[in-house]
N, C-alpha and C positions, 0 to 999 in steps of 0.2 A: 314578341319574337315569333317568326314565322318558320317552321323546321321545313318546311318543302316551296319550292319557288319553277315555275314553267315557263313557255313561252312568254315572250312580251304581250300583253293586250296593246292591242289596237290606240287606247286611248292614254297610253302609258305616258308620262312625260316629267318632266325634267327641268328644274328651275335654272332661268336662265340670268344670267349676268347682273340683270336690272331689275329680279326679283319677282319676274313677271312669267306666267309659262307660255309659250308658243313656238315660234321655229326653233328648232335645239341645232347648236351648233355641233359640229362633229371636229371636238380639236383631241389634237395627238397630250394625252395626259401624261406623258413619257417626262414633258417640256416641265412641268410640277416636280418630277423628283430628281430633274437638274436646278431646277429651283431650292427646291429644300438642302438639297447636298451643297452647292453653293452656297449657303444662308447658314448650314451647320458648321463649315467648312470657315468660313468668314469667322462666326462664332468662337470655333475654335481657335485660329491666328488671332483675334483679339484677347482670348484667354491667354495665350501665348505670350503675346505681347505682353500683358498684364504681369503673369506669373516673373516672368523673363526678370520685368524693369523692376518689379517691385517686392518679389520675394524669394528671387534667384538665390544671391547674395547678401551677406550678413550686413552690419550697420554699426560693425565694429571702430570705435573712432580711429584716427589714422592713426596717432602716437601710440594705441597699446596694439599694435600686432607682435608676433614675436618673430624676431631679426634671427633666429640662428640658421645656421649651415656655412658651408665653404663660400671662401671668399676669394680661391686661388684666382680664380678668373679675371676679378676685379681690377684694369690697371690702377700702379701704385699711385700715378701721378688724378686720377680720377677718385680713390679711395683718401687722399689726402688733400684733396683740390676743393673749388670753391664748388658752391651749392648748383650754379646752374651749368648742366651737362649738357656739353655737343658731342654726342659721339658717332655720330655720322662722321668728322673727321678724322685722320687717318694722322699721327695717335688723335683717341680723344684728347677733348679740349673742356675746359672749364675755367669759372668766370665766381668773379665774388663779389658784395656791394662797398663799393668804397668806404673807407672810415670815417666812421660819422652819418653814417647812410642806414635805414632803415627800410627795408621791403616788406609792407606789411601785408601778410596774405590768408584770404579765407580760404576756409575749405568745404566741401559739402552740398554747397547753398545750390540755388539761392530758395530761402524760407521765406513764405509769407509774411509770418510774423517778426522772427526777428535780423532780418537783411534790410526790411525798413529800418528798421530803429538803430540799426549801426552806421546807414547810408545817411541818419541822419545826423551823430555824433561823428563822424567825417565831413561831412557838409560843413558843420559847424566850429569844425578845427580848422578847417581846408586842406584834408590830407585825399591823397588818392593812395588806392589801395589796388593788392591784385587780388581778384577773385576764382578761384578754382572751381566751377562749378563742374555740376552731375548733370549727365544728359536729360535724364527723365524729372528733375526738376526745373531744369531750363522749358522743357515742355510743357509739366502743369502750373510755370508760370513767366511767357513768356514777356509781360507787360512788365514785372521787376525785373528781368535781364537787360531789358530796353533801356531800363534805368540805371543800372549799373554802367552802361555804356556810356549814356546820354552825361550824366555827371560825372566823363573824366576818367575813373576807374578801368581798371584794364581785365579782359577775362583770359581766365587758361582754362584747360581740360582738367575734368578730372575723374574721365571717363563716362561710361555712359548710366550703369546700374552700381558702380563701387565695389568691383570684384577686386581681388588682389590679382595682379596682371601676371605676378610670376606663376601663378599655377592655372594658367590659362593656355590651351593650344595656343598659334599665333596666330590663326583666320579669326579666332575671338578675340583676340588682343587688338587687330586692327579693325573687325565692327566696334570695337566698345568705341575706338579711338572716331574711328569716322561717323558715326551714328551721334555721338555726341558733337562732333565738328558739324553736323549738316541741323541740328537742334538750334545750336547759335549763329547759325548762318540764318536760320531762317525765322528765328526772334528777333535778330539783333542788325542780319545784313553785315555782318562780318566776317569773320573765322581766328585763329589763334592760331602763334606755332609753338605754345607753352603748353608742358603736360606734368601735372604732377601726381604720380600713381599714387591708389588709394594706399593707406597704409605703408608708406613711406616715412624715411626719417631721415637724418643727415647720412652723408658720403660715408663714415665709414660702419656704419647698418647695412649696404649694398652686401647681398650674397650673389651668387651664379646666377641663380636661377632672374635675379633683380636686374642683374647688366644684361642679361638675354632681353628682358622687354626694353629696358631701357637703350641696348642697341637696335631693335626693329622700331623704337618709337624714331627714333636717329634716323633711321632709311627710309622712314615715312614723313620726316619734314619737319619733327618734331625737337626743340629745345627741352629738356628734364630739369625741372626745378626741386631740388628737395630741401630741408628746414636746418639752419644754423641754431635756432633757437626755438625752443617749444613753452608757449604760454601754458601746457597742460590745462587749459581751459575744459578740456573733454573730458577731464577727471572731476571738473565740478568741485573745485577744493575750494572755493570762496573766493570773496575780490581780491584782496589782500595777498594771498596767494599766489594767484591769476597775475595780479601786479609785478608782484616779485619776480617772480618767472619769465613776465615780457622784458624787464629792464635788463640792458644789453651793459657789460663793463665798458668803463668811458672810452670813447672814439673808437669802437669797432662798430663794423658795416654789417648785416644781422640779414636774414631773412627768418621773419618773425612767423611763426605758426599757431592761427586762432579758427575760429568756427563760428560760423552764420546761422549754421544749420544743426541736425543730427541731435536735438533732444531738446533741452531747456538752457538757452543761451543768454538767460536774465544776468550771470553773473557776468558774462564776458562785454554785453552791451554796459554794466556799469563799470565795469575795468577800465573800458575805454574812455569813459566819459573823464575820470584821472588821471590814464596814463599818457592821454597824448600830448597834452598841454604840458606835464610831466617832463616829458624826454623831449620834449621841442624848448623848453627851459635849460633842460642839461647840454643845448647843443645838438642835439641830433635832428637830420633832414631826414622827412619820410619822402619814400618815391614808388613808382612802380616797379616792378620786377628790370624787366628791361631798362627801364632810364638808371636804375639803382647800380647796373654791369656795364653801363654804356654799351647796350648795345641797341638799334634799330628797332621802331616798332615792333610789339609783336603781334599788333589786331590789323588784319589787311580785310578788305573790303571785299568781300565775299561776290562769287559768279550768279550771275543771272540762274545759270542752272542748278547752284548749292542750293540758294537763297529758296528756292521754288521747293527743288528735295527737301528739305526743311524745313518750309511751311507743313509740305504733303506728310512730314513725319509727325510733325507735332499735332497735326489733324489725326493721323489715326490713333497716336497716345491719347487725347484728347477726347474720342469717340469711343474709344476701348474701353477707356474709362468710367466714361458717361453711360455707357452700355452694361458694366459691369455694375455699377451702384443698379441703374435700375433693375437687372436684373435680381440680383442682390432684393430687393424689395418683392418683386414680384415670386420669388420665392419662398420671403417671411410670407405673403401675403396666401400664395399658395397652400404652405405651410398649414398657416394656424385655420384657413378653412375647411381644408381638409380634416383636422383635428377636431372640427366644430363636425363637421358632418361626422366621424366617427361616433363624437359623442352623441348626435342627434340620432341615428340609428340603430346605436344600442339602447337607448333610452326608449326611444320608440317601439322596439321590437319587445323588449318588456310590458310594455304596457299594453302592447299587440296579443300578445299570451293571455294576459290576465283578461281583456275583454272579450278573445274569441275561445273560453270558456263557455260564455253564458251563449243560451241558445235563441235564434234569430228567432224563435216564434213557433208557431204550430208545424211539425213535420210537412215536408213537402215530401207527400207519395206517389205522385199522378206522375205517367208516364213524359216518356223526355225522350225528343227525337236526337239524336246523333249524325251529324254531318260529316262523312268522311271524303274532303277532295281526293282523287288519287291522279297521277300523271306517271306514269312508269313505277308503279312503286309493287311490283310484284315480288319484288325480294320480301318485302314485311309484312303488305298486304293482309296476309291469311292469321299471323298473329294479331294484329293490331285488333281487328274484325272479332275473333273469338274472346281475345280479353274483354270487347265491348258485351256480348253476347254472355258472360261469367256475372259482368254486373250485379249486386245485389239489388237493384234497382227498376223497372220495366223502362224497358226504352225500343222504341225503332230504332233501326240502325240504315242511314241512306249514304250510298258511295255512290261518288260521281263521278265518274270514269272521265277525264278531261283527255279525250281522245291519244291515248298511251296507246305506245305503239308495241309493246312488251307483254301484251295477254294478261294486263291487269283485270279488267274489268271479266274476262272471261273465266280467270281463276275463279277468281268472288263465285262469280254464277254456279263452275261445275262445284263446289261445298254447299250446295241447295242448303243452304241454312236458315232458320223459322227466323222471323223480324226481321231479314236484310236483304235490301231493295240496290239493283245496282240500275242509278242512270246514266244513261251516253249520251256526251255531247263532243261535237267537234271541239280541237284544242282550242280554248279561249284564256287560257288565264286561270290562275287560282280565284281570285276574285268572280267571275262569271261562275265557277265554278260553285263556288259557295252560294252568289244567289239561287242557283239553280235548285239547290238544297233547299234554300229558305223556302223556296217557292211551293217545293214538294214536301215539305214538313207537314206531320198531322198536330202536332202538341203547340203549345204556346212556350215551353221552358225548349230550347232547343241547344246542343253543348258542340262546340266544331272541336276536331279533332284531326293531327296531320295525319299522312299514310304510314309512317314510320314513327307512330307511339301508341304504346302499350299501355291501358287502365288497371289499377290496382281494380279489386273485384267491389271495394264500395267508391269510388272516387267518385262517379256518376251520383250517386246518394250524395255527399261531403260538396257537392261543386255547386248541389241544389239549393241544398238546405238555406246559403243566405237569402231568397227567391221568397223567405217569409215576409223579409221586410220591402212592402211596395214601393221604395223610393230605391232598392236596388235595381240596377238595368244590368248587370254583368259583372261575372264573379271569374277571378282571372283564379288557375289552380299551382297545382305546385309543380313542375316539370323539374323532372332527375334525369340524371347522363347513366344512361346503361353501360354504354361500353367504355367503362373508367379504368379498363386493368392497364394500360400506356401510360406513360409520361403526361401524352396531350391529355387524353381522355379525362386526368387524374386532375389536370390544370382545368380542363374546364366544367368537373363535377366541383372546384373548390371554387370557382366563378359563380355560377350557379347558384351553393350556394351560401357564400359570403357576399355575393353583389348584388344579384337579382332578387333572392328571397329577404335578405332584408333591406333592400332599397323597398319591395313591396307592402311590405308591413309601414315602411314611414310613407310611401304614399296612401297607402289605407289610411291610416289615423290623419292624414292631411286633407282625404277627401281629394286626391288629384291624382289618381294611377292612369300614368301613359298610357300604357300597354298592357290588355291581356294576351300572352301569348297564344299564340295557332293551335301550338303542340295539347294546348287543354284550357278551356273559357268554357264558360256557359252566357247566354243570352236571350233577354227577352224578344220574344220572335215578333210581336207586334212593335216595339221599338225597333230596330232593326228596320223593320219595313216601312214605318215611319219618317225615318233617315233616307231612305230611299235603296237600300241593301247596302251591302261592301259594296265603297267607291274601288274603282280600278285610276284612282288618280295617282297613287303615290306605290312603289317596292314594297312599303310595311303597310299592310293592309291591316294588320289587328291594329299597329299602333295608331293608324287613319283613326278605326272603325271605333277605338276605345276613346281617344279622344273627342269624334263625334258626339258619341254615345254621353260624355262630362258635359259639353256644352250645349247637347237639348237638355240637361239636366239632371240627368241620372247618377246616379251615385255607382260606382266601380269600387268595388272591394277584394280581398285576396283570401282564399279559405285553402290554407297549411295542408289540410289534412286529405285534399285532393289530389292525391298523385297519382302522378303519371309518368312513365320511362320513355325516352326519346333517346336515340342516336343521335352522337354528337359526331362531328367532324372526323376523321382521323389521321388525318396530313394537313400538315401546314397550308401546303393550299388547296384546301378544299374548306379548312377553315376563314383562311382570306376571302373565300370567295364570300360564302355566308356571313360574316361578320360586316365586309363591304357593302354588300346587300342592307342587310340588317342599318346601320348606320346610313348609309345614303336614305334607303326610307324613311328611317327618324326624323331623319333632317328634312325632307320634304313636308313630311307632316305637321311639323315643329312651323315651319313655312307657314302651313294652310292652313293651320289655326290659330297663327299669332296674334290676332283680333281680339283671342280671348286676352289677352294682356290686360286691355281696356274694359271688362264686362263685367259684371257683376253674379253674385250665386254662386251655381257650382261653376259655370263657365270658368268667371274671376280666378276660383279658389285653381282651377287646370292654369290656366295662363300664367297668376302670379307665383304659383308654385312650385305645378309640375314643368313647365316647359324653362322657369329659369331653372330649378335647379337640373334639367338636361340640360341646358348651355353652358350652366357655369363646371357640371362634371362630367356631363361628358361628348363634353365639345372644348370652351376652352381650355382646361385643366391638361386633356391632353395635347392640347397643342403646345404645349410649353414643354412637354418630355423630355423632346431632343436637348432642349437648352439643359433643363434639371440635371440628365445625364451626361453631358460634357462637362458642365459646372461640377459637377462631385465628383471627374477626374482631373479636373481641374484640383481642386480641395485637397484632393489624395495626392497631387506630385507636388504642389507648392505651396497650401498650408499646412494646416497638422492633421496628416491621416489618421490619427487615433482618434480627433475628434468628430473629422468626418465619418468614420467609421463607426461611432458612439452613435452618433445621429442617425444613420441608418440603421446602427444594431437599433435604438430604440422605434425606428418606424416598424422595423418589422415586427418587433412585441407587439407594435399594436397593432400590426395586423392579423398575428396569431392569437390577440387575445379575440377582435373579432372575428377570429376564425372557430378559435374553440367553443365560443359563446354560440356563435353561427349553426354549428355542427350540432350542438346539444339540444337546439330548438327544434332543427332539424332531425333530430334521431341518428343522427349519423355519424358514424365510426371517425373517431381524430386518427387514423392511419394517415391518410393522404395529405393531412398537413405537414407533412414531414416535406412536400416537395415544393411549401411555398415560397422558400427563399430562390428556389434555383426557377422558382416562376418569376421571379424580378429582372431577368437576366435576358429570356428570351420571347416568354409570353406576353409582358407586359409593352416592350418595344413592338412588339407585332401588333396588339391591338391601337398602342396610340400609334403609328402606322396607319393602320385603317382608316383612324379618322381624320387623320390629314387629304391620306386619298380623296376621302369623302367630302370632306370640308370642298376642297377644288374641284372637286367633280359636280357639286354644288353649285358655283361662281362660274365655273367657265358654263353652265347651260349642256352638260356634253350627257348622249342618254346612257343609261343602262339597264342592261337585260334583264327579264326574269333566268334565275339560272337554279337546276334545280341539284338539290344535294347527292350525289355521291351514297347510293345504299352499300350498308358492311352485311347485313343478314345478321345482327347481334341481338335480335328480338326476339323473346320466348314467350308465348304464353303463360299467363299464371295461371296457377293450380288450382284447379278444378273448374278451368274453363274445358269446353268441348275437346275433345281431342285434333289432334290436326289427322289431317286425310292426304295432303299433297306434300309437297317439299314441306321436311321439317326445317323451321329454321331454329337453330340455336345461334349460343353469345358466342 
């Protein structure tokens, strides 16, 4: 992580579309988050859709609803009439199956499983039957509604989702009705003008509230079928039962009510296979609904324009769908990764304790030069400078005035202070600026340091000390958020450290750390110059410079016990800005040394390690947020919020256990965990945010700046460094 950022270099650049760097296109990135809002947006109407069709409304069978309320409304001649309602006519009209006539009718379907196995006990009788289906299983299956048609059988409505119609406004009463008509137009190339509401029973069950839908289904073109006779199939009371109950008293005309769909229909598929043969013995003709009332077709051949709306509907059921299972997976898969990396981090950071106990080796005492880039940083400047200078350690101290325009470099000077050296050079870059350092270093252990961070008084000693063992090249240190008294501040002292300090402990014991941060590293100066200095190729110059450093070979490790206080952000966008930064450079780097993927050593152990596991958390992990988050308000309106709720209460345990775990390695006070819930809310959508920006700013080739942080003045010297002389700055 790099805490200060300047002008562009010269040779700054920016991966372009095909992976390659050279001419960067300059596109409007605006175009990316009318993309994503389109794509969340999309996400969300297929959630919609999903919630809508499939867990809107209950799955209660038709026959046990309960029928009560007023019936004044009800006319008599309807209330006492035959089962199929016209009441579009003026009075209504109603029609019954002649005697000896049978109407036998499903409801629910049509099911995969068992719509076949009745269409084939009808087949095998030769009976046709009416089928009442459900929109949204006319949609996930419209190759058996094909077949219901294709063999003679007649289809009605029976709505779209299986709401109860009377406690529905009527713009809803007439989508369920059309939405399900435009389902089998576009399965089937038809349409119906039969509707039999869910949870219906015979004529004198009609309340008020039932003739209301049932007169709008009337003015909408629709005939109302409801049931002279109920098989109570839905009760699952056995075959024999089921029997009982279909067989109609001799020579009356019936419309018989059974089920395809809606549970376990083993009993009703064997009923059948008795009763029809049964009551076509006794005299009774089965027919469809309509031939049963002598009236007219009631399946007409659907418009070129239904037919299409219809297709286009069952395609987005269809894909919604489709989209929703994988989803569904890709967030088990999320999930239990995420869980795997909790536990590898705690695991690790354990074991990270126990070994950085024992001591790297013979004391390292010799002097250690300090590199401090500065670019306008005269608000800190003078702290930063004296904390170095407090060190229990010998060190030069070299600041490289990277042509600031703000009297940095001349502050430095008027504090005539003994070991620190101020150089000027024209603006060039952080990077240029650092080699300049390098160049003018007297020691071989050399520590960079940003303008705007503060050394405990032994950190400089603690950053050293791994420098015993010769196959180290760079020891990343511990950077703390000074000005944590905010909200923000507080959110990114618990990032810090629950994210960064123990993701660096499991890169330590992996032998593959990214990144030494800016804010405080130490580095062999003859490797370094070996490398050829800090590349000015990529935004993230440490994280370049640390992965270089892996793949000539050297080993990167993290020592705890080197701290250092850095200013963190303190407005949201100033955070964005940095963190954008920060992330866009990862990912260039991430780029430039993706070769290691393939190599072997320490290279390999960088490539196979460290660089997936920053792909896998934190590249694509976050890209999946948006979805995560619409899907668990999804969860919360239409399945069971208590358990979505549960599921989140338990993510946050665990991340309060690694938070308190975190804290305690760290020395630091569990107050601020108290604000990590309300960090899920706004902090965490702001960084995955980031990295999508990134992600596309990535792909489309488009550059971006150095841009440099935002000084607060919350920097103090520690105690018992030199006194200050010029502007004090306190927190």
């Amino acid at each position: 992580m790099s805490h200060s950022r300047r002008k562009a270099p010269a040779r700054a650049r920016a991966l372009t579309r095909s992976g390659r760097r050279g001419k960067v296109r300059q596109l409007p990135l605006r175009t990316h988050w009318l993309l994503l809002t389109t794509l969340v947006l999309t996400l969300s109407a297929a959630l919609l859709i999903q919630g809508y069709t499939q867990h809107m409304f209950g799955s209660t069978p038709d026959g046990a609803a309960d029928h009560t309320g007023s019936s004044a409304a009800v006319p008599s001649q309807v209330a006492h009439g035959g089962p199929v309602i016209d009441s579009a006519a003026d009075p209504a009209r109603t029609a019954a199956p002649r005697p000896g006539t049978i109407a036998l009718t499903f409801d629910d379907g049509p099911d995969p499983r068992w719509t076949p196995q009745i269409l084939d006990v009808l087949r095998r009788n030769g009976v046709h039957a009416t089928f009442f289906v459900v929109g949204t299983q006319v949609a996930a299956n419209p190759d058996l509604t094909r077949r219901i048609v294709a063999e003679g059988h007649q289809l009605g409505v029976h709505t779209f989702s299986h709401p109860d119609l009377a406690g529905l406004p009527s713009w809803q009463r007439s989508m369920e009705l059309r939405e399900t008509q435009l389902a089998i137009a576009g399965a089937t190339g038809v349409t119906s003008a039969l509707l039999r509401p869910p949870y219906s029973s015979g004529n004198d069950s009609l309340r008020d509230a039932d003739w209301q839908a049932v007169r709008q289904a009337g003015r909408e073109g629709y005939l109302t079928v409801l049931t002279t006779q109920d098989s109570e199939d839905w009760r699952k009371p056995g075959v024999d039962r089921i029997i009982a109950g279909a067989t109609p008293a001799p020579g009356t005309g019936q419309v018989l009510l059974m089920h395809d769909a809606g549970g376990d229909r083993s009993q009703t598929v064997t009923a059948l296979t008795t009763l029809l043969p049964r009551l076509r013995a006794a005299g009774f003709h089965f027919a469809t609904v309509s031939d049963a009332v002598a009236l007219p077709t009631a399946n007409h051949p659907a418009s070129t324009s239904e037919h299409w709306q219809g297709l286009a509907l069952i395609g987005v059921l269809q894909a919604s769908g489709w989209g929703l299972r994988a989803l569904g997976w890709l967030l088990y898969a999320a999930g239990a990764i995420s869980l795997l990396r909790a536990v590898a981090v705690l695991v690790a950071a354990r074991r990270h304790r126990r070994l950085r106990d024992a001591p790297w080796g013979p004391p390292i005492t010799g002097p250690v030069s300090v590199i401090v880039p500065a670019y306008n940083e005269r608000a800190g400047i003078e702290a930063a400078v004296r904390s170095l200078l407090a060190s229990d350690h010998p060190v030069e101290i070299l600041v490289v005035d990277d042509g600031s325009t703000d009297g940095t470099a001349d502050l430095v000077e008027s504090l005539r202070l003994p070991g620190v050296r101020v150089l000027r050079q024209q603006n060039a870059g952080k990077p240029a600026a650092l080699n300049t350092g390098l160049r003018a270093a007297s020691y071989e252990l050399v520590v960079m340091v940003d303008g705007d961070t503060v050394f405990e008084p032994d950190a400089v000693r603690m950053l050293v000390q791994p420098f015993a063992d010769p196959s180290v090249g760079a020891v990343s240190g511990n950077a703390k958020v000074v000005n944590r008294g905010g909200l923000l501040g507080r959110w990114q002292h618990i990032e810090y450290v629950i994210g960064f300090n123990l993701d660096r402990r499991l890169f330590d014991l992996a032998q593959c750390m990214p990144t030494v941060p800016g804010a405080v590293g130490g580095f062999r100066r003859s490797a370094l110059l070996r490398l050829g200095g800090v590349s000015e190729d990529t935004l993230a110059e440490d994280t370049d410079l640390t992965m270089a450093l892996c793949r000539a070979g050297w080993r990167v490790v993290y020592e705890e016990r080197a701290k250092a206080w850095t200013e963190a952000p303190a407005s949201l966008g100033a955070l964005w800005k940095q963190r954008y930064r920060w992330c866009y450079g990862t990912l260039q780097a991430m780029w430039k040394h993706r070769s290691a993927l393939g190599q072997r050593g320490q290279s390999g152990k960088l490539g196979r390690r460290g660089l997936l596991y920053l792909l896998m958390f934190q590249v694509l992990l976050p890209l999946l947020a948006p979805a995560v988050d619409v899907t668990a308000v999804y969860g919360l309106v239409f399945l069971d919020p208590v358990r979505i709720l549960g599921l989140w209460l338990a993510f946050l345990a665990l991340q309060l256990a690694m938070g308190v775990y975190a804290f305690r390695l760290d020395k630091e006070r569990l107050g601020p965990l108290w604000s990590l819930p309300l960090q899920q809310f706004v902090y965490r959508q702001l960084m995955y945010l980031v990295v999508i920006q990134s992600v596309v700013t990535a792909i489309a080739g488009s550059r971006l700046r150095w841009q440099r942080m935002e000084r607060y003045g919350s920097l103090q010297v520690p105690a018992g460094a030199p006194a200050m002389q010029h502007e004090e700055v306190t927190r």
